[in-house]
C-alpha positions in Angstrom: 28.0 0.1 -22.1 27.3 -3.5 -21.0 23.6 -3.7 -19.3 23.5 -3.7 -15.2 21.2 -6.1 -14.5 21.5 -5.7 -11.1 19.6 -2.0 -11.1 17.8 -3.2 -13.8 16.7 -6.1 -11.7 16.4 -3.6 -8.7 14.0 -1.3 -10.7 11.7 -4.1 -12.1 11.2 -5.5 -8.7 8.7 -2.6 -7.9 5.7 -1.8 -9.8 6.2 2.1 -8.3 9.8 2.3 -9.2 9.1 0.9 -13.0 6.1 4.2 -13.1 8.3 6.8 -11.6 11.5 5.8 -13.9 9.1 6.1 -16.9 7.5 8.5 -16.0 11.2 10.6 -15.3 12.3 9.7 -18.9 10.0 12.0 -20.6 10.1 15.0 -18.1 11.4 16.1 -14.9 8.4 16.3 -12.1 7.7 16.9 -8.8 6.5 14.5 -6.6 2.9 15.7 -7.0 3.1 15.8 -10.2 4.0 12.2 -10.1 1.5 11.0 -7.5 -1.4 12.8 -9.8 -0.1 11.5 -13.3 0.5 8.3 -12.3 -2.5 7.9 -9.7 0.3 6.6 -7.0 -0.3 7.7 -3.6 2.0 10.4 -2.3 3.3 7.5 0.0 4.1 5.5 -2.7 5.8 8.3 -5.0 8.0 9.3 -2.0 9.1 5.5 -0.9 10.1 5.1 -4.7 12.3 8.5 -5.5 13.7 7.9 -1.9 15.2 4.2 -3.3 15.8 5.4 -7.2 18.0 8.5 -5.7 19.9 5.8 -3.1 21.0 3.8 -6.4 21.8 7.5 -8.8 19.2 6.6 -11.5 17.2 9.7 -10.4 18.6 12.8 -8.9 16.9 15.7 -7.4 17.4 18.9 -9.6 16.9 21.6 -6.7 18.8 22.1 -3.9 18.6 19.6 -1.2 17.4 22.3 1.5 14.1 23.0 -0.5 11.0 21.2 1.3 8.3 22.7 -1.0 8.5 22.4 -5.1 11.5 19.5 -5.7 12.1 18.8 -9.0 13.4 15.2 -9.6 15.2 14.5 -12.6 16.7 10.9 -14.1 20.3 10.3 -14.6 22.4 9.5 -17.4 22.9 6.0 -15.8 18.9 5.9 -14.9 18.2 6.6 -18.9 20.5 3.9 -19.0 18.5 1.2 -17.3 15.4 2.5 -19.1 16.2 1.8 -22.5 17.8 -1.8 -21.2 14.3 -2.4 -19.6 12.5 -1.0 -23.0 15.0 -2.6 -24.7 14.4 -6.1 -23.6 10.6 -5.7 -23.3 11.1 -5.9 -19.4 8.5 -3.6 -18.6 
């Protein structure tokens, strides 16, 4: 499949978004799991899994109702963009 460079633009124009998405390609995590690994503020965490969900490169792996505990997860498409970014030494 041909590269979007659009998300791949969209991801690389935030520092947070680049952490989270690498992070996401090696495990699924909470957000305070993500916010501790990746000494990101909670703030920061949420803002970024918020926009990555919008455009289907992460997904949450729980159901939507749960407040406590949500396990985020990347997509197929979201590996996707990864291995463009890694790919082209982007990140």
């Amino acid at each position: 499949m041909a590269p979007q460079w659009d998300e791949v633009s969209f991801v690389l124009a935030s520092t947070y978004r680049v952490t989270v998405l690498e992070y996401l390609v090696n495990r699924p995590a909470t957000p305070s799991q993500l916010a501790e690994d990746t000494e990101l503020s909670m703030s920061h965490i949420s803002r970024a899994l918020g926009e990555l969900r919008e455009q289907t490169l992460v997904e949450l792996l729980v159901s939507d109702d749960r407040k406590k505990g949500r396990v985020y997860g990347i997509t197929e498409q979201g590996t996707d963009i990864w291995e463009t970014i890694e790919a082209e030494n982007l990140a």
